[in-house]
N, C-alpha and C positions, 0 to 999 in steps of 0.2 A: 504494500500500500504506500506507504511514504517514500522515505530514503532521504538522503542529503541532497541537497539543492545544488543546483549548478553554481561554480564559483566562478566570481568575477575576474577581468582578465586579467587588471590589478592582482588577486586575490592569486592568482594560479601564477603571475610572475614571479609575486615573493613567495611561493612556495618552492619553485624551481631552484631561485638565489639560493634560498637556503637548502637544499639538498647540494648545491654544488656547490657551497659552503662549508658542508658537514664533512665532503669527501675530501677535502686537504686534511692531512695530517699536521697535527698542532702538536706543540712542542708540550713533554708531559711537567706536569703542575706538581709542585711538591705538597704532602699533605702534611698540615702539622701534627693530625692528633694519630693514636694508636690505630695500626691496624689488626685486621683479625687474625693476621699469623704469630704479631707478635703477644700474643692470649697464653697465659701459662696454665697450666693446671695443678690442681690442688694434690699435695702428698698423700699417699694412701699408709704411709709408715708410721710405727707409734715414734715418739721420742724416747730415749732414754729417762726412764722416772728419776733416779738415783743418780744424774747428773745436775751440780750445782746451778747450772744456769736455768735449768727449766724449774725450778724449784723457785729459783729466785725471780723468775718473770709471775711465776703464780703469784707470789708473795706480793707483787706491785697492782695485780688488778683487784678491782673491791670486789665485785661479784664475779662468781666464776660458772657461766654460759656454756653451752655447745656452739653457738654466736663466736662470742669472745675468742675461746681455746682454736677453734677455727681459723677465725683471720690471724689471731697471733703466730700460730704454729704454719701458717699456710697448709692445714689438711682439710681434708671432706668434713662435712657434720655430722656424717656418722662415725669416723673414726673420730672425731671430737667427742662423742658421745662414749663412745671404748674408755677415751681418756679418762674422762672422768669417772665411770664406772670401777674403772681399774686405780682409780685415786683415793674413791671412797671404798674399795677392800682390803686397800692399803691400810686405810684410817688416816690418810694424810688429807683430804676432805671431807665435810660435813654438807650431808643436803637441809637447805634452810627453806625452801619455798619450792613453786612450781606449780603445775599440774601434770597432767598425763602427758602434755605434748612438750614441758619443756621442765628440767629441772635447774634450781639456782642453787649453785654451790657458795662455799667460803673454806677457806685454811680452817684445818680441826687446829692448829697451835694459835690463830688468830680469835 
């Protein structure tokens, strides 16, 4: 029934222009922001528990997240969730809060 309407000859010249516009090669643009190769991914490995540094970074944040341990550590949120799991049968954390989808930790010495 319908369709698009005949364009005018204006109309179909600057369509021309610009397709023999398009077809020269233009010199390429730098981009500033990140691309998607340069995308890391998150570690799937636990830390060492019993090394002083990872001890001492807990010791620095006030609540202790699946969140938090996450971007700290750069691993997934379920092996953030390991960690802490594996913190509180240490007894080296206490769970203070939460619900079913998320628990809040703290240092058991704090």
């Amino acid at each position: 029934m319908g369709g698009a309407k005949k364009k005018s000859l204006a109309q179909m010249e600057k369509q021309q222009v610009q397709q023999d516009s398009d077809k020269k090669p233009e010199p390429a643009k730098k981009s500033k922001g990140k691309t998607v190769s340069e995308k890391r991914t998150a570690g799937i490995t636990l830390p060492n528990f019993d090394d002083p540094k990872f001890t001492g970074e807990l010791s620095k944040m006030a609540a202790l997240t699946p969140y938090a341990i996450a971007t700290q550590f750069n691993v997934r949120l379920s092996v953030a969730r390991d960690i802490l799991e594996e913190l509180e049968r240490r007894r080296l954390v206490k769970s203070v809060g939460g619900n079913a989808r998320i628990k809040v930790y703290k240092l058991a010495a704090a």
